[in-house]
Every structure is written in C-alpha cells, then in structure tokens.
VMD Tcl script that draws the C-alpha trace (Angstrom):
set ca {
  {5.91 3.87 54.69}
  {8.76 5.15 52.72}
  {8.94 2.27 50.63}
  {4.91 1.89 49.73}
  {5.76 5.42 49.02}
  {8.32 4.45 46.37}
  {6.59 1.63 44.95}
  {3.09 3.45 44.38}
  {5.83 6.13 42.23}
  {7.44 3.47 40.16}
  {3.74 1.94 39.73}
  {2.79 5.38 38.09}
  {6.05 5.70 36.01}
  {5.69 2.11 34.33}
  {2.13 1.69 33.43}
  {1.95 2.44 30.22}
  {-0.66 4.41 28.70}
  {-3.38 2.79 27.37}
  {-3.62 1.34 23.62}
  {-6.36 -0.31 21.67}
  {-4.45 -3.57 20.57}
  {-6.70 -6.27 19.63}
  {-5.98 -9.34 21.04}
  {-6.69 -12.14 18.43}
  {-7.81 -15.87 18.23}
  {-9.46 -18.27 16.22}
  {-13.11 -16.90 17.01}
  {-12.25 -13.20 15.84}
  {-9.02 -13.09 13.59}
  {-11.03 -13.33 10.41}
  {-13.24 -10.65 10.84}
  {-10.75 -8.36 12.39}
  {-7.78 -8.65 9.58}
  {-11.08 -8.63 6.52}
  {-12.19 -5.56 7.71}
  {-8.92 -3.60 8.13}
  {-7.10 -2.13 5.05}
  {-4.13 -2.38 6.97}
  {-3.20 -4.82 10.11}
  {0.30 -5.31 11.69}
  {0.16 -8.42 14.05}
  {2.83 -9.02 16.52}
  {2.72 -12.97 16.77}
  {4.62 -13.30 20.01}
  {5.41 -15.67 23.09}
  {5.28 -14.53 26.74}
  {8.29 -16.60 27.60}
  {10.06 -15.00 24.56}
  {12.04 -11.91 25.85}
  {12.51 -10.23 22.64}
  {8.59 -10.10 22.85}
  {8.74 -9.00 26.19}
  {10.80 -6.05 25.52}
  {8.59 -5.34 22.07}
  {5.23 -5.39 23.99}
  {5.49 -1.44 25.28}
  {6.86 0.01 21.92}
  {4.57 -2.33 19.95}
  {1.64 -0.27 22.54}
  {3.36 3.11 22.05}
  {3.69 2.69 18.16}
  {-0.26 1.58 18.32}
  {-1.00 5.29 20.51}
  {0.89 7.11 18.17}
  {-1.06 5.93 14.69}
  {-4.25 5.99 16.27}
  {-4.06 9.97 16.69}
  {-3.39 10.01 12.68}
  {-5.55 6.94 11.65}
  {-9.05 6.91 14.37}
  {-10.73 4.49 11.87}
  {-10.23 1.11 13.46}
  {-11.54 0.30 9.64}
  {-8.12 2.15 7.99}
  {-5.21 0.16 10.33}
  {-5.31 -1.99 13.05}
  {-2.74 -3.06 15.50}
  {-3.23 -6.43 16.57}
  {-1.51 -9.15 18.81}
  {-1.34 -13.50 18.94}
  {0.13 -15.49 21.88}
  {0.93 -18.31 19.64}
  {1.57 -20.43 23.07}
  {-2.37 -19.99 23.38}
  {-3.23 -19.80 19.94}
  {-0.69 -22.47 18.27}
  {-3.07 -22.82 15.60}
  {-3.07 -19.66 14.12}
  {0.75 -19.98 14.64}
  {0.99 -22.85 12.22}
  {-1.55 -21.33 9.26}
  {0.79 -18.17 9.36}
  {3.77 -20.12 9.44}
  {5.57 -18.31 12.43}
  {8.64 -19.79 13.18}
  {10.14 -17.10 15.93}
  {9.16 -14.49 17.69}
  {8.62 -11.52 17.97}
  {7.26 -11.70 14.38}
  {5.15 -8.94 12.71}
  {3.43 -9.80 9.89}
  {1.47 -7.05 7.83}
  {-2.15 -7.85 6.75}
  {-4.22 -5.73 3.70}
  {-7.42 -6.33 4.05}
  {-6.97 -9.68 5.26}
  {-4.52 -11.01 3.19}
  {-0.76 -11.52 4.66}
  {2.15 -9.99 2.82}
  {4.64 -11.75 1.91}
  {7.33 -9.36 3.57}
  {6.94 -9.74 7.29}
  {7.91 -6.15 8.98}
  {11.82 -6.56 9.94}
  {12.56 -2.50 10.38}
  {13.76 -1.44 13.48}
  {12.17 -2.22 16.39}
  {11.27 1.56 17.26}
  {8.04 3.85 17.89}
  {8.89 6.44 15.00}
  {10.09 3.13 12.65}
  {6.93 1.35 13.23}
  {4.66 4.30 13.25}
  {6.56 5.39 9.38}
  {6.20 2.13 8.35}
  {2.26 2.29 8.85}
  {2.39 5.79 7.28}
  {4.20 4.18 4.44}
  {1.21 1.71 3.83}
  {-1.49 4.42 4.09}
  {-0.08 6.24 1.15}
  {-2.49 5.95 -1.91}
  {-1.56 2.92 -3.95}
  {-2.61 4.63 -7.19}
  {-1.06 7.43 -8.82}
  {-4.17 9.20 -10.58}
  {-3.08 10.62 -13.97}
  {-4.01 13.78 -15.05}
  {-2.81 13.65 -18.65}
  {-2.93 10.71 -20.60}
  {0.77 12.07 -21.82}
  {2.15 10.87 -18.92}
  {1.93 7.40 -20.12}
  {4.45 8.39 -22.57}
  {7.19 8.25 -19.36}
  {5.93 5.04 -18.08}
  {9.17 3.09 -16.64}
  {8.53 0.23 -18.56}
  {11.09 -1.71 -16.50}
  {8.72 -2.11 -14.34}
  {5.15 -3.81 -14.18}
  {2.47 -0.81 -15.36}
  {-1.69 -1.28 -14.61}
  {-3.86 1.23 -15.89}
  {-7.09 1.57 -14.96}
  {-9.63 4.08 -16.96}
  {-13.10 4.76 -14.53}
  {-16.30 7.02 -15.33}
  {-15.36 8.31 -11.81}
  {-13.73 7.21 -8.63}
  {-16.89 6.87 -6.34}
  {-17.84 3.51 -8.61}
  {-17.26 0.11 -7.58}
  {-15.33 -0.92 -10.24}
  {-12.93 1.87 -8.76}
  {-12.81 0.57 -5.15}
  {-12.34 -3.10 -6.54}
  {-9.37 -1.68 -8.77}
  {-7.71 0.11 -5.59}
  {-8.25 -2.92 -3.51}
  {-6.17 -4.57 -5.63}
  {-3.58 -2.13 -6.14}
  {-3.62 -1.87 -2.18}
  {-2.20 -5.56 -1.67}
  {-0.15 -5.73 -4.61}
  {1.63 -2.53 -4.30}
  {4.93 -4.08 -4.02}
  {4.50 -5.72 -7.24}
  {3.26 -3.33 -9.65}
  {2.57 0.08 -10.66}
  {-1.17 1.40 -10.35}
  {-2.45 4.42 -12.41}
  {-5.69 5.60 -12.93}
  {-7.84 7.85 -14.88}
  {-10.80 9.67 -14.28}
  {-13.77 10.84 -15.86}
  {-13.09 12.93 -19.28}
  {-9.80 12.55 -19.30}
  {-10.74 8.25 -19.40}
  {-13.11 8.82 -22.09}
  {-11.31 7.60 -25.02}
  {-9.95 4.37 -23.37}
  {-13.82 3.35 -21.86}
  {-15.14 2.99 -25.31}
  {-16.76 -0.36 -23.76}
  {-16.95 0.83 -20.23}
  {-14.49 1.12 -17.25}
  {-11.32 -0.80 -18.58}
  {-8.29 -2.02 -17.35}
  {-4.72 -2.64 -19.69}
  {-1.47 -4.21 -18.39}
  {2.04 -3.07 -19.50}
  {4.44 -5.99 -19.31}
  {8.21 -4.72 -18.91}
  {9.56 -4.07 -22.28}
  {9.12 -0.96 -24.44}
  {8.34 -3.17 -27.49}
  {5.87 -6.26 -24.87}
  {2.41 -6.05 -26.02}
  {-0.84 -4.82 -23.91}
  {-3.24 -6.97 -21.55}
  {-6.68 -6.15 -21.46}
  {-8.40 -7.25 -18.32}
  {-11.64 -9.11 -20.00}
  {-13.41 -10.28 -16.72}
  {-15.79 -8.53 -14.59}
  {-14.55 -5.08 -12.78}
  {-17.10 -5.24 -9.76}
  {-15.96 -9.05 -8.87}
  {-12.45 -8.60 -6.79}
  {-11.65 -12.51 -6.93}
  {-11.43 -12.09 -10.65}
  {-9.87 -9.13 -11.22}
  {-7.28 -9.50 -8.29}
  {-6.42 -13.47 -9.34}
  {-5.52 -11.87 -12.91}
  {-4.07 -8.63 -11.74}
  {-1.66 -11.31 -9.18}
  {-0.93 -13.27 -12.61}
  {0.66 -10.80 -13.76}
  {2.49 -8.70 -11.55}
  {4.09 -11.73 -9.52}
  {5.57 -13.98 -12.19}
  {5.90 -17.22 -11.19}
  {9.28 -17.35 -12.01}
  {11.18 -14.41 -9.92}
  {14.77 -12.96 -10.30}
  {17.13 -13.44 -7.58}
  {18.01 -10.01 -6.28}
  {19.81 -8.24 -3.51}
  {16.31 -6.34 -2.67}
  {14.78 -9.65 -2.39}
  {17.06 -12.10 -2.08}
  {16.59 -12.14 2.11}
  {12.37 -12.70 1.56}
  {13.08 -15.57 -0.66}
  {15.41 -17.36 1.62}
  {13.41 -16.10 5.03}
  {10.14 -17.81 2.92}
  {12.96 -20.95 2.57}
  {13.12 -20.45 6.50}
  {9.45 -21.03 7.49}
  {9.06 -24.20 5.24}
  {12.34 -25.65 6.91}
  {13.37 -24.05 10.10}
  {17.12 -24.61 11.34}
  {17.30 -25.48 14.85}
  {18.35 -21.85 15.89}
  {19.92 -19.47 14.36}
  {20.52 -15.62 14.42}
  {18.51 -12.98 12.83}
  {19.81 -9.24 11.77}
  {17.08 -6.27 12.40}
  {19.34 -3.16 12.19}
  {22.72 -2.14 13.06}
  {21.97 -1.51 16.76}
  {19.81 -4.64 17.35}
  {20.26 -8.41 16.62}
  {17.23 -11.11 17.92}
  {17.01 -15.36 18.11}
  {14.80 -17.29 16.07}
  {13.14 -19.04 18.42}
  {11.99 -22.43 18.13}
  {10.88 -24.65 20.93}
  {14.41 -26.45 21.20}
  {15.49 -22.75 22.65}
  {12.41 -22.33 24.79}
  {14.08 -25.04 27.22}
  {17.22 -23.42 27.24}
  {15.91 -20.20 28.51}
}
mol new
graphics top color blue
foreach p $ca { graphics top sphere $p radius 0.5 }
foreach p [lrange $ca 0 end-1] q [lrange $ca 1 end] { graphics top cylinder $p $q radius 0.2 }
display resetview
C-alpha cells in the first residue's frame, strides 16, 4: 500500500502541466506555420535523448509565452516526429535533432534557434521576435543619422491601418535580420508620397544612390522578392557573426557522419544521423 502510495506522489510531481503544442504533419503544417507571425518547431526523434530531455522545457517555455502572447495567430509553438513525418524532415533539411527551426509567417529562417536550451532562453528568444520590426520615425531628421553601414528601407504610408502598411511590416517581419525598417506616418510622410505610399532603399555607403520600390505595395510577392534582393546580397561577407550559419547551411547539404555540436558553455549535443541511431 505504501508503495501505490509513493507512486500515485511521483505520478503527481512529474506530469507536467499542460501546454498547447501543436503537433504537425503533412495534412496541417501549411496552414499552421501561414497563419502564425511567429512559429518555433522542435523537429525531434523519440529515440533521440537530447529530444527527450528538451520535450518538458520545450512544454514549459510554450506555458510561459502563452500567458504574454494568447493569440495562437501572434506565436505558435509547434512539434515534428520526423521518424513519423520523414517527409517534412527532408523539405526542412533536418539533419539532427533536437532542431528548432523558427518560422515567420510561414517562411523558415535561415538561423535555426541554437540558444540555450532553457525556459527563460527560449521564452526571451520569442520575446525577441515579437518586438516591432519597424522603427516608426517621428522626424524625418532622423534620417540624417541613418547608419549607412548598414542596409536602410524606408517606407512613407497615409497611415498605418492601410494595406500597403501591413504588406510593408510583413516584410520587415521576416527580413529583420537583414535590414533596417523605418516608417513614416501620415503628415509627417507627406512630402515623400507625392505619388502615393512609397518605399526607398539605402544601399550601405554614404555616397550609394537610392532605390525606389516601383511595383505594387498591396502585392507581398512583389514587394518582399525585391525588398529580399536587396537586403540579402547574393554575394555575403564571411564574418565571425555569421560565419557558423554559413557553414551549419554547408552541414545540411552534406552531413558528416557524426559529429559534435556546441549550444552554450554548460551544454554540448550529437548530430544525429541514422548511422548513430544504431549505436544507441
């Protein structure tokens, strides 16, 4: 009796409290990722223990963002058994697990999450992507101190309850990592909508001419396809920021057999590949 006593106690402490993670496969994963603005999937492999051990903090992040984001529309926290679901394995490209990839509004980013593998680290990292992606100007001085070592799109809008506005911070949303996003509203955009809403890019360079955006405002294929044009260059500088995506994108196209991966200071996990599955 004692020990049904025990058990039913170490039941209680253990289950874990309940999260909305949404499980996906080929007959779902579409609509699910297109009508988040923000996604992070755990692709992940039940045999895998590093997934294993992610599964409750992956749930406890999900709790803990929920409470500050209720809008299943605004981030969703999402889940693939890529033994079950090997095809959605291969169009992501996952090559070990855990992996967590980070989806805006459908499309994958390039940098897969590769933070600590923590509730508060997760649930900042989510915070991180909520933050506006466009820094509304209230001065049209402040272009004057544009860091023009860096990739600059303006955007000048009647108001910010048009559709050309929620196109333009669609955009800005996925390529946030790329370039800069201002905006201007209203009065204050008046002198640069002489034709309508309007859109310029700043190349790097004090002295680089301006782009005008030409195409339609209300179409997002168009305007993000040029936006991407030119705030990822097609030729890229090697850096130290960016030096470990590049050769982690090298990774997916040709995976070693195994090899070791560094998270953090305090945590280290395989690359898993099915040549280690038997060896487990």
């Amino acid at each position: 009796m004692q020990d049904v006593n025990l058990l039913r106690k170490v039941t209680w402490i253990y289950t874990p409290a309940r999260s909305e993670i949404t499980s996906l496969d080929s007959g779902n994963i579409d609509e699910t990722l297109n009508n988040a603005g923000v996604a992070l999937v755990n692709f992940y492999a039940d045999w895998c223990r590093f997934s294993q051990m992610l599964h409750p903090i992956f749930e406890e992040s999900s709790n803990v963002v929920r409470e500050e984001f209720p809008d299943l529309k605004q981030v969703v926290f999402a889940r693939v058994d890529c033994d079950q679901h090997s095809d959605i394995a291969m169009r992501y490209r996952i090559s070990k697990y855990p992996t967590l990839k980070l989806f805006r509004n459908g499309m994958m980013m390039k940098r897969e999450y590769r933070g600590q593998r923590s509730v508060s680290a997760i649930a900042d990292f989510i915070r991180q992507q909520k933050v506006d992606p466009v820094k509304e100007m209230h001065d049209l001085e402040e272009l004057k101190a544009l860091d023009r070592s860096k990739r600059n799109i303006i955007g000048y809008f009647e108001g910010k309850d048009s559709e050309n506005y929620r196109t333009f911070e669609k955009v800005a949303n996925i390529l946030r990592d790329d370039c800069v996003f201002l905006a201007a509203h209203g009065s204050l955009s008046k002198p640069e909508r002489f034709s309508g809403d309007n859109v310029i890019y700043k190349p790097p360079g004090d002295n680089s001419p301006d782009m005008v955006y030409l195409g339609s405002l209300s179409n997002f294929d168009l305007t993000y396809t040029w936006a991407q044009d030119k705030c990822v260059p097609m030729v890229r500088e090697i850096t130290f920021e960016n030096g470990e995506q590049e050769n982690q994108e090298e990774i997916a196209s040709n995976p070693p057999e195994s090899s070791f991966q560094k998270l953090a200071p305090s945590e280290t996990r395989y690359t898993i590949l099915n040549r280690d599955r038997d060896e487990l």
